[in-house]
OpenMM code with the backbone's topology and positions (N, CA, C; nanometers):
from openmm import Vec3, app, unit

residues = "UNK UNK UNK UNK UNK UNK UNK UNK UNK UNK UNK UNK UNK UNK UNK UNK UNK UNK UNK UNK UNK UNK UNK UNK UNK UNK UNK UNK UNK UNK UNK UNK UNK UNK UNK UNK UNK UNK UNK UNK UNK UNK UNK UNK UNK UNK UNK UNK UNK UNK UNK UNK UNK UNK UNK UNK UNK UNK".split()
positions = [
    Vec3(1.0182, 2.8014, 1.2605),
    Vec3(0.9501, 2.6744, 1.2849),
    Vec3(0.9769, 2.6272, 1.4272),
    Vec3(0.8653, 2.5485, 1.4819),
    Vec3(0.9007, 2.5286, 1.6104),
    Vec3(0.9831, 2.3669, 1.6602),
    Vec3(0.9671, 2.3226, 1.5562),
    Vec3(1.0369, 2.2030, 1.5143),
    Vec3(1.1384, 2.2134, 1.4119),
    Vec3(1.2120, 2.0885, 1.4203),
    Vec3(1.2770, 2.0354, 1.2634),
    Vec3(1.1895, 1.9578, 1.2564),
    Vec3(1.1837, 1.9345, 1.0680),
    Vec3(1.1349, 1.8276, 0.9838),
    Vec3(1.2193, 1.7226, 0.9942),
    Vec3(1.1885, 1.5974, 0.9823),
    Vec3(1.2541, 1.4871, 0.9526),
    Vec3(1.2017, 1.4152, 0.8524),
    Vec3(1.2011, 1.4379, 0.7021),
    Vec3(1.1668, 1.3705, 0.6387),
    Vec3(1.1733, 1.1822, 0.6244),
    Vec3(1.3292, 1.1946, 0.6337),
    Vec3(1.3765, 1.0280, 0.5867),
    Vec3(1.3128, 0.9866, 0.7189),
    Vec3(1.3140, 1.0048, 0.8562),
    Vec3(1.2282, 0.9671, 0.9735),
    Vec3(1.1371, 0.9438, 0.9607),
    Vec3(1.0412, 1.0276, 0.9126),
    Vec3(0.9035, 1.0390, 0.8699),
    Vec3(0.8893, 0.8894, 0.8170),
    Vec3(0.9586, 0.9081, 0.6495),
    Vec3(0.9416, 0.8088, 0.5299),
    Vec3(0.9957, 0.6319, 0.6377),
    Vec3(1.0665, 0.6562, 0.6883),
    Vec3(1.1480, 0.4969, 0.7913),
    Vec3(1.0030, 0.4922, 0.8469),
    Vec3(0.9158, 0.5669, 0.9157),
    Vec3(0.8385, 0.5009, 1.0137),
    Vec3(0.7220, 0.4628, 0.9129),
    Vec3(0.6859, 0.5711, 0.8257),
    Vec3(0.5839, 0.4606, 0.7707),
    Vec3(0.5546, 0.3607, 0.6767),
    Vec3(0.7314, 0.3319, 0.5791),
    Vec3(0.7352, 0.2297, 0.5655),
    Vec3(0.7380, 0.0981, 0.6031),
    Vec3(0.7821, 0.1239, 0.7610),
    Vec3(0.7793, 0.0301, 0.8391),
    Vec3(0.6592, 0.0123, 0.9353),
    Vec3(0.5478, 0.0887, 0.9130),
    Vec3(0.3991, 0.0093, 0.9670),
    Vec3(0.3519, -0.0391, 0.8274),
    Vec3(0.3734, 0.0008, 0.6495),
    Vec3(0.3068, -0.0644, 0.5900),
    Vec3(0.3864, -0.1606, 0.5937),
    Vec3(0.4838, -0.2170, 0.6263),
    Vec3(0.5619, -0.3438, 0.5977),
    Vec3(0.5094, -0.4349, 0.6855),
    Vec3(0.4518, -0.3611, 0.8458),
    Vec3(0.3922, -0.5045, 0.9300),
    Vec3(0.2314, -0.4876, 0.8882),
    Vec3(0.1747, -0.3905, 0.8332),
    Vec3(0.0404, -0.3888, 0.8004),
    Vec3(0.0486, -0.5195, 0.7129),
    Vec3(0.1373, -0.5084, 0.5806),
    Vec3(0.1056, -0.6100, 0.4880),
    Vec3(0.1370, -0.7113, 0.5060),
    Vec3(0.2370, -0.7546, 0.5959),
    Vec3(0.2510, -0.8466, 0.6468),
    Vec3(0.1605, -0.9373, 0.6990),
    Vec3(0.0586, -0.8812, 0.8206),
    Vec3(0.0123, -0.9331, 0.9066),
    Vec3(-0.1434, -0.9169, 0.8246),
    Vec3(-0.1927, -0.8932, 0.7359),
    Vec3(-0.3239, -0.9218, 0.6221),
    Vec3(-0.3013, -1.0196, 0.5931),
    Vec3(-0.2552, -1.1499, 0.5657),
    Vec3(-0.2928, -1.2589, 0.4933),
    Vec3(-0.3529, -1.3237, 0.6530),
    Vec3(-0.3189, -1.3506, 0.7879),
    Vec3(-0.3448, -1.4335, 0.8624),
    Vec3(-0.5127, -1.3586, 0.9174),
    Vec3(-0.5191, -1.2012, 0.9327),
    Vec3(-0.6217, -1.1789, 0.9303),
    Vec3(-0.7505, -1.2051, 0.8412),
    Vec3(-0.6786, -1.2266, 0.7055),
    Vec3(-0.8258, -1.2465, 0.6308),
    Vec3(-0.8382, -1.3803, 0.6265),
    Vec3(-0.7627, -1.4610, 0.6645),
    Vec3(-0.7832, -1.6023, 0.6574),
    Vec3(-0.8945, -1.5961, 0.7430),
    Vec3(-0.8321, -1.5489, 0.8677),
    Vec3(-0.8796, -1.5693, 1.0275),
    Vec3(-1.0424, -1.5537, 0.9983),
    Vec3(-1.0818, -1.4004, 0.9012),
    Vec3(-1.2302, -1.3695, 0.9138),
    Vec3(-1.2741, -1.4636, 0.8230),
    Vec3(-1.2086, -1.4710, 0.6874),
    Vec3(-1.2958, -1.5526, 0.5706),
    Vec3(-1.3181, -1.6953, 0.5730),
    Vec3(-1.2252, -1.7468, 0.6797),
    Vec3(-1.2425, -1.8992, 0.6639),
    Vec3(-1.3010, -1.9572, 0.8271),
    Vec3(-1.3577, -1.8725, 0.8854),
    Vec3(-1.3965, -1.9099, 0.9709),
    Vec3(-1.5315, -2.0322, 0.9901),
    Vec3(-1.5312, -2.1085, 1.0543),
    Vec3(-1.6398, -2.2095, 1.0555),
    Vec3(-1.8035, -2.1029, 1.0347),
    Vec3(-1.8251, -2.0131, 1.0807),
    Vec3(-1.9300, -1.9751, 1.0551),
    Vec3(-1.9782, -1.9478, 0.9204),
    Vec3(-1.8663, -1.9031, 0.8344),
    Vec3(-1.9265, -1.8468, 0.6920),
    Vec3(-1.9195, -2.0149, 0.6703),
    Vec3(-1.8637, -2.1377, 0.6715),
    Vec3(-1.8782, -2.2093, 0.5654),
    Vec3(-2.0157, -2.2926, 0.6499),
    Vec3(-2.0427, -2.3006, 0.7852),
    Vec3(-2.1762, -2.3415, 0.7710),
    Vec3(-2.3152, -2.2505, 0.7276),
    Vec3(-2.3025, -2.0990, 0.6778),
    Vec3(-2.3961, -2.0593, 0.6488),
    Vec3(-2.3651, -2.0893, 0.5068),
    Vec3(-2.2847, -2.0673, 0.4380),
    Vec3(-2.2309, -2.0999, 0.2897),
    Vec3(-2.2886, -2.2437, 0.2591),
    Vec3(-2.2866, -2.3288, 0.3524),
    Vec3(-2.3968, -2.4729, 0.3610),
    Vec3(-2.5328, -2.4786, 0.3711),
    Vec3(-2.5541, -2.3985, 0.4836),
    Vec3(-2.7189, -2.3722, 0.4856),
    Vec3(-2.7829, -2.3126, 0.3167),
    Vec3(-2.7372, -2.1872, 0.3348),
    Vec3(-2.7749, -2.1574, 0.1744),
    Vec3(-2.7455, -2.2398, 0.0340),
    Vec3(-2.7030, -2.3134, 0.0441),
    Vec3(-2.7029, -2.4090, -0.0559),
    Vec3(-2.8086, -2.4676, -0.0347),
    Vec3(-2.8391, -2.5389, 0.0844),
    Vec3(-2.8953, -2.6748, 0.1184),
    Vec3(-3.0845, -2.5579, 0.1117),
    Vec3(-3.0924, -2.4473, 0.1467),
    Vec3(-3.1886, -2.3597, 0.1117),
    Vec3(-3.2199, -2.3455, 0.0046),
    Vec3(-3.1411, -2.3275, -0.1243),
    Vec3(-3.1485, -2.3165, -0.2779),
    Vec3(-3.1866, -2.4292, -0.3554),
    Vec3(-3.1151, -2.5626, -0.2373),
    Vec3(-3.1486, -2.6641, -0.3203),
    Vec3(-3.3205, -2.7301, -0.3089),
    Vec3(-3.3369, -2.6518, -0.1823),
    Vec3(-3.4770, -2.7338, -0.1186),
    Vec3(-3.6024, -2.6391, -0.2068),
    Vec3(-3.5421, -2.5401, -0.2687),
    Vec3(-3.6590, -2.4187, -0.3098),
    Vec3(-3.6615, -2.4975, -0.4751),
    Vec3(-3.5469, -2.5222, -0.5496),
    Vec3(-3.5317, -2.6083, -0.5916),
    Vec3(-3.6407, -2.7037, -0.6477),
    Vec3(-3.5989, -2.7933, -0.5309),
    Vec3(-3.7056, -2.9245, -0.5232),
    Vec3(-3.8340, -2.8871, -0.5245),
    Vec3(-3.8470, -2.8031, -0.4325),
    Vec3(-3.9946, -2.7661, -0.3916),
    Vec3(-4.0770, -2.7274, -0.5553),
    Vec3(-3.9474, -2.6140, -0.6111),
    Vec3(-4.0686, -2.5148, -0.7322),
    Vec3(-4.0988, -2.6738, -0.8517),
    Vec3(-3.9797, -2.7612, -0.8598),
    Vec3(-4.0017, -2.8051, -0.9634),
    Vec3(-4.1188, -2.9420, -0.9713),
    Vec3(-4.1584, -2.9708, -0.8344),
    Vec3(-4.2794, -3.0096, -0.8074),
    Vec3(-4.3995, -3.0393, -0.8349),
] * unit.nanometer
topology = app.Topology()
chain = topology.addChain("A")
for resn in residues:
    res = topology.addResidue(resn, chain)
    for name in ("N", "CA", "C"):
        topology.addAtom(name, app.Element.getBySymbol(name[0]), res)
């Protein structure tokens, strides 16, 4: 072999990117899901549903 293996090395490093991966997912999905844009389109489409609404029952 032209190397050594390092298993427990191996296993240390990538427990320790899923530990800052999972870490650092709650501020990212906040960041995308609660952004002002989805809740004014999340408004528009209401205020769209409600006007189609009004309109059919006419």
């Amino acid at each position: 072999m032209p190397h050594r293996t390092r298993p427990m090395t191996a296993l240390l490093v990538f427990s320790g990117i899923n530990v800052v991966l999972v870490s650092t997912i709650t501020p990212v999905y906040d960041f995308v899901c609660f952004l002002p844009y989805w809740e004014r389109r999340r408004e528009r489409c209401r205020q769209e549903r409600q006007a189609a609404l009004t309109k059919d029952s006419k």
